[in-house]
Every structure is written in C-alpha cells, then in structure tokens.
MILUM-164576 format. One record per residue (C-alpha): x, y, z; residue number from 1. Coordinates in Angstrom, 3 decimals, always signed. Example, Ala and Ser with C-alpha at 12.3 -4.5 7.8 and 13.67 -1.06 7.14 Angstrom:
2
> +12.300:-4.500:+7.800:1
> +13.670:-1.060:+7.140:2
//
This chain:
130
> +0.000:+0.000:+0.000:1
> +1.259:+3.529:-1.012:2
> +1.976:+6.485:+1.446:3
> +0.297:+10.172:+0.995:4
> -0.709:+8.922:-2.444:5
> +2.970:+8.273:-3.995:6
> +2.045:+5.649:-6.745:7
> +4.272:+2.633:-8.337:8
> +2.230:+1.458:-11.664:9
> +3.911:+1.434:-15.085:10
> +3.109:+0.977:-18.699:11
> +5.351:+0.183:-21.190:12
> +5.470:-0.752:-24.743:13
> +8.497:-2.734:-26.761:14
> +9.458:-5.667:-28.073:15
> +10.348:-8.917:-26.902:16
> +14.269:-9.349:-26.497:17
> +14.993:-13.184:-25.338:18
> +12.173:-16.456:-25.698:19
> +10.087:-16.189:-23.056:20
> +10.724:-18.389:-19.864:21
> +7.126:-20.072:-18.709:22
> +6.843:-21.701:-15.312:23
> +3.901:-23.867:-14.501:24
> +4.878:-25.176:-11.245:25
> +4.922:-21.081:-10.191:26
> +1.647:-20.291:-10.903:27
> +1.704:-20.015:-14.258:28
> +4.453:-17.241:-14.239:29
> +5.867:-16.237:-17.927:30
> +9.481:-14.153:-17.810:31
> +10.562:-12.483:-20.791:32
> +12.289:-9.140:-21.565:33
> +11.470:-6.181:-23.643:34
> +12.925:-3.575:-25.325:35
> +11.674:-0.053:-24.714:36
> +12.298:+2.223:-27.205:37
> +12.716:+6.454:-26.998:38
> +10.065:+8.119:-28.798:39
> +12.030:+11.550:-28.508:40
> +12.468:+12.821:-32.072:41
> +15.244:+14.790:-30.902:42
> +17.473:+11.487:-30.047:43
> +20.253:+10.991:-32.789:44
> +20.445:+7.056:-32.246:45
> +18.080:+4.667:-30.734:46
> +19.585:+3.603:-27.045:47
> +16.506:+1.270:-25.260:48
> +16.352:+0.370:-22.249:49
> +16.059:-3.352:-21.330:50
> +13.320:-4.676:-19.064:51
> +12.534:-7.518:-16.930:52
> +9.270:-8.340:-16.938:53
> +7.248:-11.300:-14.754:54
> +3.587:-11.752:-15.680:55
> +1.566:-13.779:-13.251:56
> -1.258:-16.236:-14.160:57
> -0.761:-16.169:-18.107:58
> -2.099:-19.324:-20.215:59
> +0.274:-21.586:-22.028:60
> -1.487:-20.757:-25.026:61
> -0.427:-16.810:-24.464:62
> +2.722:-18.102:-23.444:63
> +3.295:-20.237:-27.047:64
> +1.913:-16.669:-28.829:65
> +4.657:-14.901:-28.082:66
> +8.190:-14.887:-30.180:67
> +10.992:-12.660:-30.228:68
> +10.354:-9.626:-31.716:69
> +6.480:-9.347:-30.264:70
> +5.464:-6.059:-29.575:71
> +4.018:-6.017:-26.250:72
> +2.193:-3.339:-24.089:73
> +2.145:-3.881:-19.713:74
> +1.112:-2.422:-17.208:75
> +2.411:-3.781:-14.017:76
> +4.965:-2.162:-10.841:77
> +8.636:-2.361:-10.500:78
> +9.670:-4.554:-8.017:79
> +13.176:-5.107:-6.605:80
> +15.411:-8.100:-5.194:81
> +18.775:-8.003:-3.055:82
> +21.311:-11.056:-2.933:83
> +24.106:-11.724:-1.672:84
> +27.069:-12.086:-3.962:85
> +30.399:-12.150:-2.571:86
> +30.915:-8.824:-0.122:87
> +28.042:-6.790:-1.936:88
> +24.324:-7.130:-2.211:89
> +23.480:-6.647:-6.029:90
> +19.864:-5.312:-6.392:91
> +17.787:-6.746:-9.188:92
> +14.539:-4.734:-10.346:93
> +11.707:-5.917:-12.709:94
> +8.270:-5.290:-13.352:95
> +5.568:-7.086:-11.676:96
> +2.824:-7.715:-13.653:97
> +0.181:-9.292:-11.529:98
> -2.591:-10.097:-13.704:99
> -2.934:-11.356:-17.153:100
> -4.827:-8.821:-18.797:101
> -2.204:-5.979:-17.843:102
> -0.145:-7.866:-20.849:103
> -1.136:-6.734:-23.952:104
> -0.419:-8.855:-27.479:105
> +0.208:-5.984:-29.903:106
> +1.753:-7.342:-33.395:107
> +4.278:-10.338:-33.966:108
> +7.103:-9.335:-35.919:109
> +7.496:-8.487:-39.402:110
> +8.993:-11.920:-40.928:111
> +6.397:-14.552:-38.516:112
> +3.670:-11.664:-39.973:113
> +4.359:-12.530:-44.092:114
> +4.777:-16.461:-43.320:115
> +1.531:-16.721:-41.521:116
> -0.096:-14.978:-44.381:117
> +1.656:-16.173:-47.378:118
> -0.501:-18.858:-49.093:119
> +0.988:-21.967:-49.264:120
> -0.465:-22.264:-53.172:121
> +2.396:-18.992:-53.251:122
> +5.021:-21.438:-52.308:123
> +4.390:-23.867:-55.059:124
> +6.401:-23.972:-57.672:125
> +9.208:-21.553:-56.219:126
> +12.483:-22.753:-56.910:127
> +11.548:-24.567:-60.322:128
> +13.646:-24.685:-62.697:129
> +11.324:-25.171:-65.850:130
//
C-alpha cells in the first residue's frame, strides 16, 4: 500500500528481447524481456532500455503466442530483489505484472507476420527450374 498517495504502476510498450521463460509449477508465471524504445524525435540514435518483466497467471497458449520480436504493451509495478554475492548485495529490479490482462499482445514481428499470411499455393512452384 502507497503512502500520501505516492504511486508505483507502469506501462510500457516494446518488443520482446529473449524467448520467453514459462513456469507452470509457479503459478503459471511467464518471464521475458522487452525492449523499450525512446520516442524523442530529438534522439540521434536509438539507445533502449532493457526490461525484466514477470507476468503472473498467463495461459500456455499466451505463453506459445509470443516470439521474439512481439510487440508487447504492460502495465504492471517495479519490483526489486537483493542477494548476496560475494561482499556486496546486487539489487535486481523488474516489473511485476500481476494479472494477465495488464499484458497486452500488440503485433508479432514483421517476418512470422508474411509467413503466416503467405498462401501456401504462393510457395508452389518456387524454386523450379522449368
């Protein structure tokens, strides 16, 4: 719970980076992470910023949906873990997302996109020599 209304709930929009890691046994937890691009005009080169996300309760079919590349929208709050590694504590952050529906499907990328809707009567024929 929040103190004298300071708020910790996120949305962001990118692209999956890595396959997504889906855990069962954890209630249904899928792990992937995204790519957040800057939508400043002014920026001479494209430097994103990489986040971990952890979506609760998600459906193996949602889970088999997504490929690298998949632009994704979530809404969810960061979240941070300390461990002990050596002398120092690292600190790890991510975003929770804690439901489902805060993860938004948005469009697959470009090259699943024309495979899906090339028609396989397209493919006949292609590499024929006569």
């Amino acid at each position: 719970m929040s103190k004298r209304g300071h708020t910790n709930v996120n949305t962001l929009e990118g692209n999956i980076t890595h396959p997504p890691d889906y855990r069962p046994e954890y209630g249904n937890l899928l792990s992937f992470s995204m790519a957040v691009h800057s939508d400043n005009p002014s920026e001479k080169y494209d430097d994103p910023m990489y986040i971990d996300v952890k979506v609760n309760g998600v459906s193996e079919n949602t889970y088999k949906a997504l490929v690298v590349g998949h632009e994704v929208r979530v809404t969810g709050q960061w979240q941070s873990k300390t461990f002990k590694k050596g002398d120092t504590q690292p600190r790890y952050y991510h975003l929770h997302v804690a439901h489902p529906c805060n993860l938004t499907l948005l469009s697959k990328p470009r090259k699943q996109q024309e495979a899906v809707e090339q028609p396989a009567s397209a493919l006949n024929g292609q590499g024929s020599t006569r």
